[in-house]
DSSP file (Angstrom, degrees, kcal/mol; ACC not computed):
  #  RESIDUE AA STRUCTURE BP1 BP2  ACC     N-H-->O    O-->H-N    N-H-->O    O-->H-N    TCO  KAPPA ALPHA  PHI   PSI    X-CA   Y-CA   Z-CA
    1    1 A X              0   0    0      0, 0.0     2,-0.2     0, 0.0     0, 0.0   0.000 360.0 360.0 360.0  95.1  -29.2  -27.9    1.0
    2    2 A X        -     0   0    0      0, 0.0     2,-0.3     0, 0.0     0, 0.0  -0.505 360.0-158.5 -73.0 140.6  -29.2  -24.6   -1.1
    3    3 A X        -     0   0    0     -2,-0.2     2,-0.2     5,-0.0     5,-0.0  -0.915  27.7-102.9-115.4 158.8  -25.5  -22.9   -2.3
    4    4 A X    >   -     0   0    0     -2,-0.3     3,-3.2     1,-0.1     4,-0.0  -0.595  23.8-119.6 -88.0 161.8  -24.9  -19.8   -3.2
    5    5 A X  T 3  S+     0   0    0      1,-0.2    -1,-0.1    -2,-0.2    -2,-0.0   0.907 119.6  49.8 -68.0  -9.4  -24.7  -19.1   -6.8
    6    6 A X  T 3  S-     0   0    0      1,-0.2     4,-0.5     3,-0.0    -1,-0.2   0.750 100.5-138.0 -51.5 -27.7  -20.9  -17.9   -5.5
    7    7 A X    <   -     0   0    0     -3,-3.2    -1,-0.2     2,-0.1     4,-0.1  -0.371  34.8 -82.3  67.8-157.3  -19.9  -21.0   -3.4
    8    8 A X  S >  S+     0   0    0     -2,-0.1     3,-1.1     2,-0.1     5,-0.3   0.656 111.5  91.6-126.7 -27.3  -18.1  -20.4    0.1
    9    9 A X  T >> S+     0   0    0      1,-0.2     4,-2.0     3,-0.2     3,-1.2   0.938  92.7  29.3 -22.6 -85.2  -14.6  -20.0   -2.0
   10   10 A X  H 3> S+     0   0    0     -4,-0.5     4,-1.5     1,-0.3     5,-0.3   0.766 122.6  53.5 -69.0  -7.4  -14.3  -16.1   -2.8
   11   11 A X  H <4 S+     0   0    0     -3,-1.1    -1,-0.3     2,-0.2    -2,-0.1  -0.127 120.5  38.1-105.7  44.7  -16.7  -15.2    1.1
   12   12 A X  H <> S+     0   0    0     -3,-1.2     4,-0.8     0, 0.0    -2,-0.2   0.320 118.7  46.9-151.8 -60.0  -13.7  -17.6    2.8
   13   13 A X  H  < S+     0   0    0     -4,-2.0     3,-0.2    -5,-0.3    -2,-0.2   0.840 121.2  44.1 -88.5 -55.1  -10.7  -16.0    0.2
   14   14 A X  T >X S+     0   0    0     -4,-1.5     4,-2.4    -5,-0.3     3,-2.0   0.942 103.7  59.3 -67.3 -54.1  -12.4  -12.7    1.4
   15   15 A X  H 3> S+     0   0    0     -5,-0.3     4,-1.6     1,-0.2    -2,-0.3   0.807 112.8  39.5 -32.1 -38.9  -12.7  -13.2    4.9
   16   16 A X  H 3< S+     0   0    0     -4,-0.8     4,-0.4    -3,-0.2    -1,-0.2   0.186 101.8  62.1-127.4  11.1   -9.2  -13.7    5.3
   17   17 A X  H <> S+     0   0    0     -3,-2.0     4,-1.2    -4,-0.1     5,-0.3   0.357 114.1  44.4-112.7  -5.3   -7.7  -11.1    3.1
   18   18 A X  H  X S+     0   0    0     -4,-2.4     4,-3.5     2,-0.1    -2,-0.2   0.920 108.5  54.2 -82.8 -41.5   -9.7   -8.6    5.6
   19   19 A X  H  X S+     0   0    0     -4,-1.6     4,-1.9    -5,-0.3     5,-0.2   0.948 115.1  39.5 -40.6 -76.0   -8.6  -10.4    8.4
   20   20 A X  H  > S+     0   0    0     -4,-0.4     4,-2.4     2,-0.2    -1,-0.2   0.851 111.5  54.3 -24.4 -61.7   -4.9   -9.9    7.1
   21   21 A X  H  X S+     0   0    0     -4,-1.2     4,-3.6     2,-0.2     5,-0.3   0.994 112.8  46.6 -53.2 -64.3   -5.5   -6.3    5.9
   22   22 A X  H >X S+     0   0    0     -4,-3.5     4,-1.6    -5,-0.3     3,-1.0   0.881 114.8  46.9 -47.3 -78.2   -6.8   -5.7    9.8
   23   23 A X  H >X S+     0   0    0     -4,-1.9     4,-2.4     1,-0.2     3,-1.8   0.775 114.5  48.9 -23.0 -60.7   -3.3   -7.8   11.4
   24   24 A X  H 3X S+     0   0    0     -4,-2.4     4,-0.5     1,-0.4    -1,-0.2   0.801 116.2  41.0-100.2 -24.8   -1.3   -5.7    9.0
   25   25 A X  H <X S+     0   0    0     -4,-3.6     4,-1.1    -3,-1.0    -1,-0.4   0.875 113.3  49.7 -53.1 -37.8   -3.1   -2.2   10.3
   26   26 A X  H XX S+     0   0    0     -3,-1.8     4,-2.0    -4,-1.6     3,-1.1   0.961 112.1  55.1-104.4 -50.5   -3.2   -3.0   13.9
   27   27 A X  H 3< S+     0   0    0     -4,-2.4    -1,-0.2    -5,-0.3     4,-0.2   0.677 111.9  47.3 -61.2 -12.6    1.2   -4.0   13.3
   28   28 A X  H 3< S+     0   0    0     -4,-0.5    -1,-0.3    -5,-0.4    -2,-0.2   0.797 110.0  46.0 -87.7 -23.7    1.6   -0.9   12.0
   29   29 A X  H << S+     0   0    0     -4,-1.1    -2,-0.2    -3,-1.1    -3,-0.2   0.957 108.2  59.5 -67.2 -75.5    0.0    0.8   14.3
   30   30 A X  S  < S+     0   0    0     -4,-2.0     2,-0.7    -5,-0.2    -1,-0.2   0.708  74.8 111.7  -6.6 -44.2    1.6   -0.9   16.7
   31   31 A X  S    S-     0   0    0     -5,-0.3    -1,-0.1    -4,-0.2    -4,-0.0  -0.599  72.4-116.7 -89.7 127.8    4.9   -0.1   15.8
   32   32 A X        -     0   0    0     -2,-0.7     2,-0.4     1,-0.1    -1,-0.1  -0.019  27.2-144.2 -58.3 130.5    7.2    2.6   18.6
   33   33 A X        -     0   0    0      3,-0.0     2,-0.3     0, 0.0    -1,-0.1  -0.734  25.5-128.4 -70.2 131.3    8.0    6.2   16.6
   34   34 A X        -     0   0    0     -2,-0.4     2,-0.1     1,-0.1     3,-0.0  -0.741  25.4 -97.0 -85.0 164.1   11.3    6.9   17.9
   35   35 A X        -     0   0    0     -2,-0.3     2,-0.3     1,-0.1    -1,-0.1  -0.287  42.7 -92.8 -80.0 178.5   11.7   10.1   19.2
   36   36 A X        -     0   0    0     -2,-0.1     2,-0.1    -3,-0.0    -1,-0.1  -0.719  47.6-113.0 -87.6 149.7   13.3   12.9   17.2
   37   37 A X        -     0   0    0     -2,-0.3     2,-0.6     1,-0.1    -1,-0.0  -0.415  37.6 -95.4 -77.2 137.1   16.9   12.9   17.9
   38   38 A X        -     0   0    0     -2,-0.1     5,-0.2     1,-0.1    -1,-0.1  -0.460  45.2-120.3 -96.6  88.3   18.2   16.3   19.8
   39   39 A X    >>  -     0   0    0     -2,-0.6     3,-3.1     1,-0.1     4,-0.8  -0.048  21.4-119.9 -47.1 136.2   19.7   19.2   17.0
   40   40 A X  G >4 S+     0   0    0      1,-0.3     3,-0.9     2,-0.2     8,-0.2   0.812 114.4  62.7 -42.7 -47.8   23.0   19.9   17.5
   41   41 A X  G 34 S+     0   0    0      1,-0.2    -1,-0.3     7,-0.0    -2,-0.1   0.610  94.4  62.2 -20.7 -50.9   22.2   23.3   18.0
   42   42 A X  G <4 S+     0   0    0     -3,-3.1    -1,-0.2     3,-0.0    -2,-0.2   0.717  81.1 100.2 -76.9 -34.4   19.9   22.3   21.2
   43   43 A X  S << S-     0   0    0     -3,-0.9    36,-0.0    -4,-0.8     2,-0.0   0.075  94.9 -94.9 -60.5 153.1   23.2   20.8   23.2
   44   44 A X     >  -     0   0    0     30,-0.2     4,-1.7     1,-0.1    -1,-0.1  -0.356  39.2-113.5 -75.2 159.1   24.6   23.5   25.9
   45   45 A X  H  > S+     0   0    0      2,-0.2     4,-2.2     1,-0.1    -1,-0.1   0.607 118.8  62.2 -83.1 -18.2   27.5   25.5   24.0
   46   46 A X  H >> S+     0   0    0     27,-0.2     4,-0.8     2,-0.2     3,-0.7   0.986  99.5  52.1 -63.2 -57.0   30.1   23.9   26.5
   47   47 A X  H >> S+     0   0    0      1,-0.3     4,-2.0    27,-0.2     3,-1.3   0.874 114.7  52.8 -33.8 -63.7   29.1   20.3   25.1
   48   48 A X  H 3< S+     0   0    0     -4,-1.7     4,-0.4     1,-0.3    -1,-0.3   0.879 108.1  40.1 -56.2 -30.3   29.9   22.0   21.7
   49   49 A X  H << S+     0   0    0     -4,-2.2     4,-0.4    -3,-0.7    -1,-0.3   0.813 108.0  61.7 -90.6  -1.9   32.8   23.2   22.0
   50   50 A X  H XX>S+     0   0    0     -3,-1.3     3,-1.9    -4,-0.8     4,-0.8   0.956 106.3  49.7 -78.1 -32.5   34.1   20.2   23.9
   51   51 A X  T 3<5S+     0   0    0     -4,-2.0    -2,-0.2     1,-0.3    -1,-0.2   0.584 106.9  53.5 -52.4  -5.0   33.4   18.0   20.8
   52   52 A X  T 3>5S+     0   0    0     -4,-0.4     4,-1.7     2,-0.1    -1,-0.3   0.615 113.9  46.6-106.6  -6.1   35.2   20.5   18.4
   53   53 A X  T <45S+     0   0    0     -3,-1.9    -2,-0.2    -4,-0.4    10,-0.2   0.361 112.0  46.4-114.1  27.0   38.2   20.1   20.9
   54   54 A X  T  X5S+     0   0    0     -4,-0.8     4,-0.7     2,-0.1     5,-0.2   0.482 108.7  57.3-117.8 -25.2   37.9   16.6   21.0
   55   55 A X  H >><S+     0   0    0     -5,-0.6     4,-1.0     2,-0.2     3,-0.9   0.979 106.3  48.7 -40.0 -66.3   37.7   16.9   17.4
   56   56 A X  H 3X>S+     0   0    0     -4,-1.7     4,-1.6     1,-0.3     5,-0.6   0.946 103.1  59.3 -53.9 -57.5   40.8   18.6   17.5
   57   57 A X  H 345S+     0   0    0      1,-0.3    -1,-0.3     2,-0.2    -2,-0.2   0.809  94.0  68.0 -54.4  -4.2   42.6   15.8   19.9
   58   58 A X  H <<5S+     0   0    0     -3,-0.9    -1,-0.3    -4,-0.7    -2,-0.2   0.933 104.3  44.9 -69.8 -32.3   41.9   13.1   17.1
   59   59 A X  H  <5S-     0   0    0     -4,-1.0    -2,-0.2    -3,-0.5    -1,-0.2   0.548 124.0-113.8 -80.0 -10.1   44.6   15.2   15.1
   60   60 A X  T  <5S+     0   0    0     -4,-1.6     2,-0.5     0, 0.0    -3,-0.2   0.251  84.7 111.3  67.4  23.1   46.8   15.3   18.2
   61   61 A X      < +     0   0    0     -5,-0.6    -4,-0.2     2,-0.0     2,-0.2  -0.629  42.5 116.9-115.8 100.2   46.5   19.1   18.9
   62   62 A X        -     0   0    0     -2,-0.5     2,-0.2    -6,-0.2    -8,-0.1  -0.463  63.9-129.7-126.6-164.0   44.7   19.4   21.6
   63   63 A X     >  -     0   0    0     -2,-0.2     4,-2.2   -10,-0.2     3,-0.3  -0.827  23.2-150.3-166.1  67.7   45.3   20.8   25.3
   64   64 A X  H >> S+     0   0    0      2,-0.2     3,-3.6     1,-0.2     4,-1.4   0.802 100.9  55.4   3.8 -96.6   44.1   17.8   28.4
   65   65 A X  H 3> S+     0   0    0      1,-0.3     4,-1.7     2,-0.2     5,-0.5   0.808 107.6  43.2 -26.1 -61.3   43.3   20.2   30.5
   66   66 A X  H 3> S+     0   0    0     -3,-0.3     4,-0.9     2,-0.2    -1,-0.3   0.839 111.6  60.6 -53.4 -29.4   40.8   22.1   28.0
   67   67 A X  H <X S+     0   0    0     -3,-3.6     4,-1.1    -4,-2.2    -2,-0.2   0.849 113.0  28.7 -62.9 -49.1   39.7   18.8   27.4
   68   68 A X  H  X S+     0   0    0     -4,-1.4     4,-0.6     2,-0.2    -2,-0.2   0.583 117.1  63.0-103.3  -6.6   38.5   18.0   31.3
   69   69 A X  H  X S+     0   0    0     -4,-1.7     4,-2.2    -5,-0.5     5,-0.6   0.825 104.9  44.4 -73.5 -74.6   37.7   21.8   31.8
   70   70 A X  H  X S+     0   0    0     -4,-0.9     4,-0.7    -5,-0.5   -20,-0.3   0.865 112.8  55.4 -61.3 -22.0   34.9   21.7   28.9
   71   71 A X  H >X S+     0   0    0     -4,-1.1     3,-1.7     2,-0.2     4,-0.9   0.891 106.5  42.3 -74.5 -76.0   33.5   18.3   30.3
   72   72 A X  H 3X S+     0   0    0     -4,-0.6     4,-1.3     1,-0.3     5,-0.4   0.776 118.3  53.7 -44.5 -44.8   32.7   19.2   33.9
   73   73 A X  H 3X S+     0   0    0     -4,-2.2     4,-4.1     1,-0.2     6,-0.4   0.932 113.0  45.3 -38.5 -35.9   31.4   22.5   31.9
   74   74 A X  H <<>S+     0   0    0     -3,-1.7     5,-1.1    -4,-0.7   -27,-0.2   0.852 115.7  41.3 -73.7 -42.2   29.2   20.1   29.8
   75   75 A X  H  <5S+     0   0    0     -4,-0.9    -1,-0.3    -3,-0.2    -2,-0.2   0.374 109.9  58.5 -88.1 -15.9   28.0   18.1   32.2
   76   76 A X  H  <5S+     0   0    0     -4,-1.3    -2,-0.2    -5,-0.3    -3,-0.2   0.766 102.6  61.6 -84.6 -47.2   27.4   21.2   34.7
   77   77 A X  T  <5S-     0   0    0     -4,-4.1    -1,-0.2    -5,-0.4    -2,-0.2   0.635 129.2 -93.4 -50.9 -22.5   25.2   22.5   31.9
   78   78 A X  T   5S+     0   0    0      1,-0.3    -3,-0.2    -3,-0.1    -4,-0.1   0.184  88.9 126.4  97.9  -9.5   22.6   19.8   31.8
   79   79 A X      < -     0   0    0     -5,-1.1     2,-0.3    -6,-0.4    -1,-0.3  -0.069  57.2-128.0 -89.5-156.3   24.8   17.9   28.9
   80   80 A X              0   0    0      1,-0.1    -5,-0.1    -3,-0.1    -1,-0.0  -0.970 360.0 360.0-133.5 118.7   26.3   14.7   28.1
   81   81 A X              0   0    0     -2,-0.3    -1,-0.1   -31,-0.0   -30,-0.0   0.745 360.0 360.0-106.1 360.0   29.5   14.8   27.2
């Protein structure tokens, strides 16, 4: 029965801090990017301008009608409103 002059300590201690280093690559990897979130800018111009007149309605001058006019716009466009 030969040892090495190391012992099996530090190739056991090593073994398993690559093994770890690998888990903690393959969990990062692993982990979803969200996509990038949609610049205000990009939104149809109805969507904006109902959110600046919903904006308005927090303050209580707003118009209803302008209100349900700019959604069906908003939504007609391709937005969400």
């Amino acid at each position: 029965m030969h040892r090495s002059l190391l012992g099996d300590r530090p190739l056991r201690r090593a073994a398993v801090s690559v093994k770890a280093g690998l888990l903690l690559v393959l969990a990062l990897v692993a982990v979803p990017v969200p996509a990038p979130q949609a610049n205000e800018n990009q939104r149809p111009f109805s969507c904006r301008l109902l959110t600046d007149e919903q904006k308005k309605c927090a303050f209580g001058s707003c118009d209803q009608r302008v209100v349900e006019r700019l959604k069906r716009e908003c939504l007609r466009d391709g937005g969400t409103p």
